[in-house]
C-alpha positions in Angstrom: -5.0 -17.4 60.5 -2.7 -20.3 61.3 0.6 -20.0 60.2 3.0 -22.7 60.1 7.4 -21.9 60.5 9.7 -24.6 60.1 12.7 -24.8 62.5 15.2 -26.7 63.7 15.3 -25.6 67.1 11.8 -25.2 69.4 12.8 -22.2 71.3 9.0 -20.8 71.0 8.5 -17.6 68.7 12.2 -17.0 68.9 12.7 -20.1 66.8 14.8 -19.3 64.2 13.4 -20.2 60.6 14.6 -22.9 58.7 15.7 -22.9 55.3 14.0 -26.2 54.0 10.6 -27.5 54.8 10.9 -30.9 54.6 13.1 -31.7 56.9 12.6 -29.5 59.4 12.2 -31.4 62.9 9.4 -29.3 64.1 6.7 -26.6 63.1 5.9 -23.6 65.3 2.7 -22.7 64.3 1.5 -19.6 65.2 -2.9 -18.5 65.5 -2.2 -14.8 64.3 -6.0 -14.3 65.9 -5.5 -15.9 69.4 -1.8 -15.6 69.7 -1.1 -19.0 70.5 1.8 -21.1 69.8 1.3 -24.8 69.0 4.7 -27.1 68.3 4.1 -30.1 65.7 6.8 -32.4 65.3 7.6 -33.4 61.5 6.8 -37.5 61.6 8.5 -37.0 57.8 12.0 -35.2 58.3 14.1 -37.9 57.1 12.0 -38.6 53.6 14.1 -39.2 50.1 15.0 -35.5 48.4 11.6 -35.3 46.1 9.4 -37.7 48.0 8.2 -34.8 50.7 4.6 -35.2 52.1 3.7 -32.0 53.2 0.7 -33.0 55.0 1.9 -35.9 57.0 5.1 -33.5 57.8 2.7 -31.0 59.5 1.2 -34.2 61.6 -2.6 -33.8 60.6 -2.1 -30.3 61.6 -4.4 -27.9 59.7 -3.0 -25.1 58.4 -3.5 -21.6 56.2 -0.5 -20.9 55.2 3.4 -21.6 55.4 6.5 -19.2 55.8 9.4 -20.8 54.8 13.2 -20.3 53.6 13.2 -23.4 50.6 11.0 -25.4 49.5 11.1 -27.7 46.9 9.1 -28.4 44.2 6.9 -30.9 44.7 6.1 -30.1 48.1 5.0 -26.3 47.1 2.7 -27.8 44.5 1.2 -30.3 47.2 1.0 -27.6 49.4 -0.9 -25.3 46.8 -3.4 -27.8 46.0 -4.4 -28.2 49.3 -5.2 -24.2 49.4 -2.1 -23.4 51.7 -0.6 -20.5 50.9 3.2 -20.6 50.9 5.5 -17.5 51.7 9.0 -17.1 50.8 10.4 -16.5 54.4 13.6 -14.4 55.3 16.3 -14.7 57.2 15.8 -14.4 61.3 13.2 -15.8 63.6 9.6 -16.7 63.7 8.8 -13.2 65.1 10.4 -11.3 62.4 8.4 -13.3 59.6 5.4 -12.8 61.7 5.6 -9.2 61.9 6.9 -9.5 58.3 3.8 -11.5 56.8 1.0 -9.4 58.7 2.7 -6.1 57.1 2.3 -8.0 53.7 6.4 -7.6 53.0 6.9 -11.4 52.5 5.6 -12.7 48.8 4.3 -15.6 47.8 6.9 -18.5 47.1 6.6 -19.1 43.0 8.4 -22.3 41.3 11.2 -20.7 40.0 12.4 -20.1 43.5 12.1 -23.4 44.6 14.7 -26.0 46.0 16.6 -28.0 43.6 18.7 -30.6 46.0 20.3 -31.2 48.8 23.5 -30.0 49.4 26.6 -31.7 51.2 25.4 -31.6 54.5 21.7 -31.9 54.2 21.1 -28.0 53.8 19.2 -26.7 51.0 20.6 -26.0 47.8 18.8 -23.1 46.4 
């Protein structure tokens, strides 16, 4: 399975998880069955609050699933309909939600926990 984890900072699996998709600058994605790491960088990090492209934000890269800290909306429903599956991440690095997601202790991010803004500084308001 490849899993995609937003971040700020590319500092491999020790990446420490953002807490909003969109604008993340890169994606470590992760191949839970080879154990490679690939870095994507997010062509779409500086989009309008609500006008996220998911897809073009993970570059072309194809994905099965996402583990991230906010998300809003629209993005979670594009997501969804292109059969990603989309985890409601915690706080700490990609290797923590790694272990986290292949024990099955992260659930599945629903609408109601979804990003409503931006706040002051850019950061997620959720």
């Amino acid at each position: 399975m490849k899993i995609a984890f937003p971040t700020q900072q590319n500092f491999g699996i020790n990446s420490p998880l953002y807490n909003h998709f969109g604008s993340a600058v890169f994606f470590i994605v992760a191949d839970t069955d080879s154990d490679h790491l690939e870095t994507v960088v997010n062509p779409d990090k500086d989009h309008v609050h609500g006008q996220c492209s998911p897809l073009k934000a993970l570059n072309g890269t194809p994905v099965d699933a996402i583990v991230v800290g906010g998300i809003g909306k629209g993005a979670l429903q594009k997501l969804q309909a292109a059969n990603i599956k989309v985890y409601r991440g915690v706080e700490g690095n990609i290797a923590e939600n790694l272990e986290r997601i292949k024990s099955g202790k992260l659930i599945d991010f629903s609408m109601d926990l979804t990003c409503a803004g931006h706040g002051i500084n850019g950061e997620c308001s959720h």
